[in-house]
DSSP file (Angstrom, degrees, kcal/mol; ACC not computed):
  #  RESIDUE AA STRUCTURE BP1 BP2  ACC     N-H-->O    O-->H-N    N-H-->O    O-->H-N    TCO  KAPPA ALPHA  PHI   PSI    X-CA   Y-CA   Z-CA
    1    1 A X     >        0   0    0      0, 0.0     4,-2.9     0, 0.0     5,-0.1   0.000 360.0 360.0 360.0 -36.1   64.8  112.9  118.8
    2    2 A X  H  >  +     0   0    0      2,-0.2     4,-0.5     3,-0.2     0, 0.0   0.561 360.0  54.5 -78.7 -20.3   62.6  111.3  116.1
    3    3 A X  H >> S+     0   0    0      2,-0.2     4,-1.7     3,-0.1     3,-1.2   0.941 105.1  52.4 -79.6 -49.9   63.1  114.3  113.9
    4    4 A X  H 3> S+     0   0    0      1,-0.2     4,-3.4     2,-0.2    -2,-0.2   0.885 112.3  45.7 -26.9 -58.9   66.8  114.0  114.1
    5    5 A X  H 3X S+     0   0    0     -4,-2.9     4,-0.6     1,-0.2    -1,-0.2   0.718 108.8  53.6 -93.2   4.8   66.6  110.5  113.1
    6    6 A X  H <X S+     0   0    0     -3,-1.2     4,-2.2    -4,-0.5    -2,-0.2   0.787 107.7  52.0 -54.6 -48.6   64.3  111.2  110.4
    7    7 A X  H >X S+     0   0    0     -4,-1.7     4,-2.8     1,-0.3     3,-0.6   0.994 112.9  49.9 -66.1 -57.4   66.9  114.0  109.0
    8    8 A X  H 3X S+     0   0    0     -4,-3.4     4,-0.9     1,-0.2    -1,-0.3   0.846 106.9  52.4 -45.4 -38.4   69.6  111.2  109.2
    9    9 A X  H 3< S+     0   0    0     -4,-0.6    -1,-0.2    -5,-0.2    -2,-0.2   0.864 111.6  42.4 -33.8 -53.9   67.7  109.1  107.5
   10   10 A X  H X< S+     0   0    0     -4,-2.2     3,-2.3    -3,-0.6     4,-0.2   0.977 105.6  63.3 -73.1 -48.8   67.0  111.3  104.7
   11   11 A X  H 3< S+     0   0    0     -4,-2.8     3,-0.4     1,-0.3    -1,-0.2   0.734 115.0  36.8 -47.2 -22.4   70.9  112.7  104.5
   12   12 A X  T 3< S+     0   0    0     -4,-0.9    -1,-0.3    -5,-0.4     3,-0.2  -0.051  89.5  95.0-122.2  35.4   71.9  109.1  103.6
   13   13 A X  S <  S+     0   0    0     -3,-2.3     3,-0.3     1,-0.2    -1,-0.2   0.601  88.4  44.1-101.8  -8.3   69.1  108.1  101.6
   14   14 A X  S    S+     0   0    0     -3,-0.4    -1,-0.2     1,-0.2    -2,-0.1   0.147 109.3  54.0-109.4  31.2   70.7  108.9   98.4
   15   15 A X  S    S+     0   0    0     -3,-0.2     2,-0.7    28,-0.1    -1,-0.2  -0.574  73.2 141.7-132.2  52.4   74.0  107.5   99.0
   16   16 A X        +     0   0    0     -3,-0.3    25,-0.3     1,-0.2     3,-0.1  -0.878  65.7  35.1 -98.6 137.8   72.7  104.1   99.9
   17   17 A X  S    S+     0   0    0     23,-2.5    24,-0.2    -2,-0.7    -1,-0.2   0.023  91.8 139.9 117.6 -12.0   75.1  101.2   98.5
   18   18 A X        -     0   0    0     -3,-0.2    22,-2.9    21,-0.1     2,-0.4  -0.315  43.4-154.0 -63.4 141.2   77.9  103.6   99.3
   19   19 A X  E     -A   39   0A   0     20,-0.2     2,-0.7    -3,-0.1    20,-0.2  -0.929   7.3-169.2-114.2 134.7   81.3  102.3  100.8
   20   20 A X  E     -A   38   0A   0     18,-2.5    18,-2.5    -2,-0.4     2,-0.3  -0.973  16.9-148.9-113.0 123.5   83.3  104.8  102.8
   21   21 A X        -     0   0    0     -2,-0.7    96,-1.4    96,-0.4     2,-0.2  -0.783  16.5-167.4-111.8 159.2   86.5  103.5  103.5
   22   22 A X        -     0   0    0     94,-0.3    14,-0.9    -2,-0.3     2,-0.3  -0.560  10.3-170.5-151.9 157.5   89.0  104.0  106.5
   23   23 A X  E     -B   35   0A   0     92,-0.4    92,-1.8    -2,-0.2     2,-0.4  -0.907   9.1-169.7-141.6 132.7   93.4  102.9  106.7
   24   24 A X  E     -B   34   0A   0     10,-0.9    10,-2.8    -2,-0.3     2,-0.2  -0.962  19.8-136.9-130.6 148.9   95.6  102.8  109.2
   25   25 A X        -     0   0    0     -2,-0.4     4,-0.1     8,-0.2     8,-0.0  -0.652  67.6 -37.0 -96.2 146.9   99.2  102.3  108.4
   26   26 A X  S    S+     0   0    0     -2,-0.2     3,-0.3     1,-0.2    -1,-0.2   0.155  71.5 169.4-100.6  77.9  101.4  100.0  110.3
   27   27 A X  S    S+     0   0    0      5,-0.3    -1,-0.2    -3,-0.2    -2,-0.1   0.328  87.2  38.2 -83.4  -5.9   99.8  100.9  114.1
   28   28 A X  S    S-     0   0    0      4,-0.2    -1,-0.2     0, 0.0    -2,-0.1   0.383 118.0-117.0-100.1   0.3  101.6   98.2  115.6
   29   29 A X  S    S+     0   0    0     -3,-0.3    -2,-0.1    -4,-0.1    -4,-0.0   0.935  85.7 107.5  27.0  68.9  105.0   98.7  113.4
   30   30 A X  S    S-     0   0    0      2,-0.1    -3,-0.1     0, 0.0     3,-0.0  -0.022  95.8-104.8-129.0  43.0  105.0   95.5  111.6
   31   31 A X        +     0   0    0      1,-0.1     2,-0.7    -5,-0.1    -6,-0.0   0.656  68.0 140.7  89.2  20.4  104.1   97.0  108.5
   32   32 A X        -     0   0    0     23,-0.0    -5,-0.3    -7,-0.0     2,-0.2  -0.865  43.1-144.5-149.7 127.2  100.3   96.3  107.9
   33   33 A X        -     0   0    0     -2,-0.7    22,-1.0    -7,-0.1     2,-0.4  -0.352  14.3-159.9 -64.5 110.0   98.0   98.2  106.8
   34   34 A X  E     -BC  24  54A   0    -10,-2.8   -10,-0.9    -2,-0.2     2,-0.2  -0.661  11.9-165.0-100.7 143.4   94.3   97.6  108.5
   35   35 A X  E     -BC  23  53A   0     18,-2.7    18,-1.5    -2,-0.4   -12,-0.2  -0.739  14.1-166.2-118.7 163.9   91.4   98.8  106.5
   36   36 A X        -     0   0    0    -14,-0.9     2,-0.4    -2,-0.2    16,-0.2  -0.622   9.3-174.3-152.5  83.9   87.7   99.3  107.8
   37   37 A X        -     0   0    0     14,-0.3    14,-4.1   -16,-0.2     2,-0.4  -0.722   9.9-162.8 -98.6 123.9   85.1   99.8  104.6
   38   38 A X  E     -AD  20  50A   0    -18,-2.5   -18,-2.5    -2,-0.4     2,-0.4  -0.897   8.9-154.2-111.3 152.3   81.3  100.7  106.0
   39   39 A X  E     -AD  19  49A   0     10,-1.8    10,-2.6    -2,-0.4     2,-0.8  -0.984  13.6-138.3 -85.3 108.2   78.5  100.2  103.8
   40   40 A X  E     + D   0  48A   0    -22,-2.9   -23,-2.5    -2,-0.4     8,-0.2  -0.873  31.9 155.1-106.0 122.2   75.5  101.6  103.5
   41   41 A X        +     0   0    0      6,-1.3     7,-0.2    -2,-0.8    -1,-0.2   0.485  57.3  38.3-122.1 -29.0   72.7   99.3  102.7
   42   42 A X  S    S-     0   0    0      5,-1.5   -25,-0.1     2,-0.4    -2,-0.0  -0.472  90.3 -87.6-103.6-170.9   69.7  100.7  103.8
   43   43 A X  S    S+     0   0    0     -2,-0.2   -31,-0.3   -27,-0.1     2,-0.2   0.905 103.7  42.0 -72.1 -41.9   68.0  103.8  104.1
   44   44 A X  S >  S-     0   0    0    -33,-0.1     3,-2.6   -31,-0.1    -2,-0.4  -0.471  91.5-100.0-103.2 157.4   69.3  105.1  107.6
   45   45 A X  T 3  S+     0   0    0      1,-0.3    -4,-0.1    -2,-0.2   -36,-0.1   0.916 120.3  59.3 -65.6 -30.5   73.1  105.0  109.2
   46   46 A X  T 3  S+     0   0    0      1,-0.2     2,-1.1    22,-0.1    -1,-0.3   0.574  82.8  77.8 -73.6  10.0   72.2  102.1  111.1
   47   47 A X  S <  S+     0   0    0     -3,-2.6    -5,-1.5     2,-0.1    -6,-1.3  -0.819  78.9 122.3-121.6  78.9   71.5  100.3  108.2
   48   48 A X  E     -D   40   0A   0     -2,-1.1     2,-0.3    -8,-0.2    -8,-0.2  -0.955  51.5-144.6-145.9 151.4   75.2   99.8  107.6
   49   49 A X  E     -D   39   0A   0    -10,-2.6   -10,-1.8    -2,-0.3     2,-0.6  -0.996  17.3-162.6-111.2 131.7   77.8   96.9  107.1
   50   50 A X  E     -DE  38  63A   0     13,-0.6    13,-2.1    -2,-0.3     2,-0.2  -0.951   6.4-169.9-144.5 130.8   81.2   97.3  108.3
   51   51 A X  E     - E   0  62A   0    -14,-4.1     2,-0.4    -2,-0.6   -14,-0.3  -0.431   6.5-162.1-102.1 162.2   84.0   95.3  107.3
   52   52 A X  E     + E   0  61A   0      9,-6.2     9,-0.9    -2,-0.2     2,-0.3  -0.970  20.7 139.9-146.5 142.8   87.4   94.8  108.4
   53   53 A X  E     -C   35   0A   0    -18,-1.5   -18,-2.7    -2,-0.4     2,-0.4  -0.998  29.0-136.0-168.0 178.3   90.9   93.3  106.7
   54   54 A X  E >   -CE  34  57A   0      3,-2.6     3,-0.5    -2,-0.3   -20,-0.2  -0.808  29.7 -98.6-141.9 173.8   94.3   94.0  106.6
   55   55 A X  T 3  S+     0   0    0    -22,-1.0     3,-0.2    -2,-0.4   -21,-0.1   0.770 123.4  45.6 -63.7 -23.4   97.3   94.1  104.0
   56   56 A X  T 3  S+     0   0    0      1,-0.3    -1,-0.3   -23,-0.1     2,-0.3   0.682 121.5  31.5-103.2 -16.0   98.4   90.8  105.1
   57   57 A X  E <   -E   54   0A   0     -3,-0.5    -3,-2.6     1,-0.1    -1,-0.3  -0.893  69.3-172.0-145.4  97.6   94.9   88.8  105.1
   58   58 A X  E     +     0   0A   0     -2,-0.3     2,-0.5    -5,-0.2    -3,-0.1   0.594  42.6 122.2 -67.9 -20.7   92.9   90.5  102.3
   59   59 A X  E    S-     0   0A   0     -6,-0.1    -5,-0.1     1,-0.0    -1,-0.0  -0.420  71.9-115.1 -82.9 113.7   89.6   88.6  103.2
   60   60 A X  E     -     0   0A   0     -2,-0.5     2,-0.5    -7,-0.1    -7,-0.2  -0.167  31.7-171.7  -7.6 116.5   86.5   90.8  104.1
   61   61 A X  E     -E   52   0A   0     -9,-0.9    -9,-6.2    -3,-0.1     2,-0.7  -0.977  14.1-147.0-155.3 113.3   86.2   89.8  107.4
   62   62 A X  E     -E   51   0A   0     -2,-0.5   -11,-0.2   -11,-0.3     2,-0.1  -0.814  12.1-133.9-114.1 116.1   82.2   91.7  108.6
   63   63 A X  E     -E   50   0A   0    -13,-2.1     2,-1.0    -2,-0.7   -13,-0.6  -0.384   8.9-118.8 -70.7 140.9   81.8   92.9  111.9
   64   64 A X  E     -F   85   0B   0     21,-0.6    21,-0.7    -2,-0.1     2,-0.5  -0.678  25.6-136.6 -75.1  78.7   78.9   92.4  114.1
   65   65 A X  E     +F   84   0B   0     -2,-1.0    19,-0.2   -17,-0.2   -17,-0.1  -0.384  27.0 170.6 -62.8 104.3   77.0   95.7  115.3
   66   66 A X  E     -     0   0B   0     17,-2.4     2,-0.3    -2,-0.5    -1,-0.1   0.497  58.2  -1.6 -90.3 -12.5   76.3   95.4  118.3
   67   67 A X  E     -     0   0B   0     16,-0.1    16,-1.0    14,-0.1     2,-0.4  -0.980  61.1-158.8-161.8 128.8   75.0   98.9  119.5
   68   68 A X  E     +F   82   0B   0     -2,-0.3     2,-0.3    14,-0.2    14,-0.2  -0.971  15.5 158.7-132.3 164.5   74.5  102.3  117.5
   69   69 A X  E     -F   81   0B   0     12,-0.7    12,-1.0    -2,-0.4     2,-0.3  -0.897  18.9-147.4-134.4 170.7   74.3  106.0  118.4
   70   70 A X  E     -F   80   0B   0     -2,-0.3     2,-0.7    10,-0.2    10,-0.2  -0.881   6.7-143.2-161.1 160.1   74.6  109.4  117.1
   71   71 A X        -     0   0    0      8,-3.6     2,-0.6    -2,-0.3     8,-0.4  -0.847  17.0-171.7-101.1 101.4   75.6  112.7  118.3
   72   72 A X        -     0   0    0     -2,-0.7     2,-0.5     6,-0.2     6,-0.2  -0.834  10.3-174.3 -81.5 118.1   74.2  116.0  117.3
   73   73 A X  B >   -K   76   0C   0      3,-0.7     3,-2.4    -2,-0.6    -2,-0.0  -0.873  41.2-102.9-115.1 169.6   75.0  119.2  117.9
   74   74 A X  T 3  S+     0   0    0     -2,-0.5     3,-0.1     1,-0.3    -1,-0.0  -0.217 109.8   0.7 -81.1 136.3   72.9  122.1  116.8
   75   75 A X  T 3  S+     0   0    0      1,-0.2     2,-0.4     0, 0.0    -1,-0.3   0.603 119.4 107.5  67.4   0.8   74.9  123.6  113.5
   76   76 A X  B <  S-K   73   0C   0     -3,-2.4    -3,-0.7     1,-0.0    -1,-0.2  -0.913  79.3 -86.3-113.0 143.7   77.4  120.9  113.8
   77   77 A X        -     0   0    0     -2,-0.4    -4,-0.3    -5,-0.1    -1,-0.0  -0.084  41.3-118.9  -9.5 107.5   78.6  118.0  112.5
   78   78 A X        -     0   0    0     -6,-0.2     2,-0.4    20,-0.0    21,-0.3  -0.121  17.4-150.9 -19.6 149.0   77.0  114.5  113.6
   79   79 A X        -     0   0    0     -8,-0.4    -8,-3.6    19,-0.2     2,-0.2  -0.974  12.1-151.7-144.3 105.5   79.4  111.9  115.3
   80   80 A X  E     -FG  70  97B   0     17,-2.5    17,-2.3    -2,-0.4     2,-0.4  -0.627  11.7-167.6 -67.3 135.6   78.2  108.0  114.5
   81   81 A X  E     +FG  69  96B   0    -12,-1.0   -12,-0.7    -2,-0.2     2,-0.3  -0.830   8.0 179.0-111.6 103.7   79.2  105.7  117.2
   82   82 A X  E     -FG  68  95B   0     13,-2.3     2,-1.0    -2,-0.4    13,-0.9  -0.802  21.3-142.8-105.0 154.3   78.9  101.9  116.6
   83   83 A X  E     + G   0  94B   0    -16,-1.0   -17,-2.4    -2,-0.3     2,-0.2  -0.798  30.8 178.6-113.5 113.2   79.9   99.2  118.9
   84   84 A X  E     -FG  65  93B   0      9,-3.5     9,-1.1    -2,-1.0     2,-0.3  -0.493  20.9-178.9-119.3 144.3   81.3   96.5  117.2
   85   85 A X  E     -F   64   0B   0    -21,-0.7   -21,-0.6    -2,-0.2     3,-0.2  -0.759  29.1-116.1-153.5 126.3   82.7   93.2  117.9
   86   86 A X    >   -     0   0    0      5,-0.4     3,-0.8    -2,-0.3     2,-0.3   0.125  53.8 -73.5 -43.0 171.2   84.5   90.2  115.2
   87   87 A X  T 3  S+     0   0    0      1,-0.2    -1,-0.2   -25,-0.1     3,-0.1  -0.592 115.7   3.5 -43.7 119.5   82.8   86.8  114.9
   88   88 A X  T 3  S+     0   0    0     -2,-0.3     2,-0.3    -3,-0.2    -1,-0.2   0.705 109.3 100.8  91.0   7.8   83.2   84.6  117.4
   89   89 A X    <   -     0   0    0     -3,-0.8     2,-0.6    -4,-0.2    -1,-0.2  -0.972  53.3-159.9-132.1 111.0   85.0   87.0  119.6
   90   90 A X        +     0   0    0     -2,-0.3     2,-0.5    -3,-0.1    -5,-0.1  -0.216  56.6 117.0 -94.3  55.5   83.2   89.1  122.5
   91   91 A X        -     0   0    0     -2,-0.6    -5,-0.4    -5,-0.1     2,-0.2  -0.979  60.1-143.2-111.9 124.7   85.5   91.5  122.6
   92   92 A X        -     0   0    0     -2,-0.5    15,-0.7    -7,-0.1     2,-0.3  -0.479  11.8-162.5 -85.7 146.8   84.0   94.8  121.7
   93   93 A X  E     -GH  84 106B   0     -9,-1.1    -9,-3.5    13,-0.2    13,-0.2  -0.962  16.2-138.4-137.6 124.2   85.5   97.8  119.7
   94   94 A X  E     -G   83   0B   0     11,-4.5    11,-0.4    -2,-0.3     2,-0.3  -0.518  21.3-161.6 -83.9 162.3   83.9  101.6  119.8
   95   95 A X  E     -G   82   0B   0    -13,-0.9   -13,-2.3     9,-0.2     2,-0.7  -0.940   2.6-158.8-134.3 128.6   84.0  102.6  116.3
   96   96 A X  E     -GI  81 103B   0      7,-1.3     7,-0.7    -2,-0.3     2,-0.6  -0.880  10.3-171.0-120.5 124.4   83.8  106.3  116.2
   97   97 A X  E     +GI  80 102B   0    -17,-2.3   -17,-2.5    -2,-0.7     5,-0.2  -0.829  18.0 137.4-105.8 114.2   82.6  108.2  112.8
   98   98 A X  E >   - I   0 101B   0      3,-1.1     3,-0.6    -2,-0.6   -19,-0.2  -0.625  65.7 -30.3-118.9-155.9   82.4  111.6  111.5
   99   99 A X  T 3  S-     0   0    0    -21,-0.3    -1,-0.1     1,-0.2    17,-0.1  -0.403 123.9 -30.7 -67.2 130.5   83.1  113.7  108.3
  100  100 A X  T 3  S+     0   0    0     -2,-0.1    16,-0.7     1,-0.1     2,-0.3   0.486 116.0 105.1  41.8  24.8   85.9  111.8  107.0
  101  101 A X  E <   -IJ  98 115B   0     -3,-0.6    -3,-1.1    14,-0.1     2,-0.3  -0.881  43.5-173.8-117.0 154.9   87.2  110.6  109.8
  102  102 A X  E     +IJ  97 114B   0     12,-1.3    12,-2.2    -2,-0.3     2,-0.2  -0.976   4.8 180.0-159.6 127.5   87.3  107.3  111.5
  103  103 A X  E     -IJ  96 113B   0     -7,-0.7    -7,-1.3    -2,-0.3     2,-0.7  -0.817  12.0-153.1-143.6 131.5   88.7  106.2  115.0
  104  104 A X        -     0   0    0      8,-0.8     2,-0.5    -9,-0.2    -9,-0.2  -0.782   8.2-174.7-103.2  98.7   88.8  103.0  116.8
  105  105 A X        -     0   0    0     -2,-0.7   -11,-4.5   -11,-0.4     6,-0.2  -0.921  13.7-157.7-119.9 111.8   88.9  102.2  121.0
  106  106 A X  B >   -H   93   0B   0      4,-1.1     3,-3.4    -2,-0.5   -13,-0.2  -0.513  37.5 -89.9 -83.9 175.1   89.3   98.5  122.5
  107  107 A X  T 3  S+     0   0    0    -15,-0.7   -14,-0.1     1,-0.3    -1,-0.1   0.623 125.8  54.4 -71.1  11.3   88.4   97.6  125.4
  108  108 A X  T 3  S-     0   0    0      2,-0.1    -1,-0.3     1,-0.0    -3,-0.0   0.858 120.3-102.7 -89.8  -6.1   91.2   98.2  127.3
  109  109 A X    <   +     0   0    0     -3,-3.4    -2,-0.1     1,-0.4    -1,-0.0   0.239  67.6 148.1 111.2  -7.6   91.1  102.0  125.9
  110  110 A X        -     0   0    0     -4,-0.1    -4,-1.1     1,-0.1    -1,-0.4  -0.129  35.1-151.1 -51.8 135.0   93.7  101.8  123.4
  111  111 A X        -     0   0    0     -6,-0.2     2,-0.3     2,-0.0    -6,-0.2  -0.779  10.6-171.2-121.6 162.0   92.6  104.5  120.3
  112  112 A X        -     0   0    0     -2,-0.2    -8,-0.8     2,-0.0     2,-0.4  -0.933  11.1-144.7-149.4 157.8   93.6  103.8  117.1
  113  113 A X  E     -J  103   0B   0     -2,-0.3     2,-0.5   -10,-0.2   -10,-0.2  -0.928  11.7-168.4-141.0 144.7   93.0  106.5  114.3
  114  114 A X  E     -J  102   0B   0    -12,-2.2   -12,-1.3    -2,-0.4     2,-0.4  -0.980  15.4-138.3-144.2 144.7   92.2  105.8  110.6
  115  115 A X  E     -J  101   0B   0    -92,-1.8   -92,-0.4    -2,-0.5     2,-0.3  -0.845  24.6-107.1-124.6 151.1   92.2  108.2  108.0
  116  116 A X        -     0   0    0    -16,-0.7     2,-0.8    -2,-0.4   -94,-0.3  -0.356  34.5-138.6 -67.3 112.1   89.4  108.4  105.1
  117  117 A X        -     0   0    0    -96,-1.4   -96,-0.4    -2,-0.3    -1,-0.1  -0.829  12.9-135.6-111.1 110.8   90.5  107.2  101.6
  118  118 A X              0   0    0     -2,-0.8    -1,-0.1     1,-0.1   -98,-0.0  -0.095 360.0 360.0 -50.1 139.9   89.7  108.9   98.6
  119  119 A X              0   0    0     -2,-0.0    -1,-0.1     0, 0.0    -2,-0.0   0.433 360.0 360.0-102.3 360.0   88.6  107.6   95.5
């Protein structure tokens, strides 16, 4: 387990100060667009900021991480989980990460799916 989170370490140790950013396009159909930009700030994936704002209220708004994980499997991809939840609000939100992909479950179970935006 410790090697594992050594390797992770290391895969994101030359991408630190990178932002990978996430969209989803009007998932409630009133026409706004919610963004989810993580950060990498440290050496390791947990050493991450992840922001949230939308089309209609442009202000950075940074989520609290409350819990992380990650999933290996051998010769496959990694799957980040974080469990994330606004200021000042205890309702928690899985955030689920792989390559280029991004998906989002409140608590009532409701998924929401956000696709990876190129630069």
């Amino acid at each position: 387990m410790l090697t594992l989170l050594m390797l992770a370490c290391l895969q994101v140790a030359q991408a630190q100060n990178h932002t990978q950013k996430y969209k989803s396009v009007n998932f409630y159909g009133n026409g706004v667009t919610e963004h989810i930009h993580i950060v990498k700030v440290g050496q390791c994936w947990n050493d991450v900021e992840i922001y949230y704002f939308t089309s209609k209220n442009p202000t950075k708004i940074q989520l609290n991480i409350r819990q992380y994980t990650i999933d290996c499997m051998q010769f496959s991809e990694c799957t980040s989980t974080f469990r994330v939840n606004f200021p000042n609000d205890q309702a928690v939100y899985k955030l689920t990460m792989g390559i280029m992909y991004l998906s989002s479950q409140d608590a009532s179970g409701k998924l929401q799916e956000y696709e990876y935006v190129r630069e």
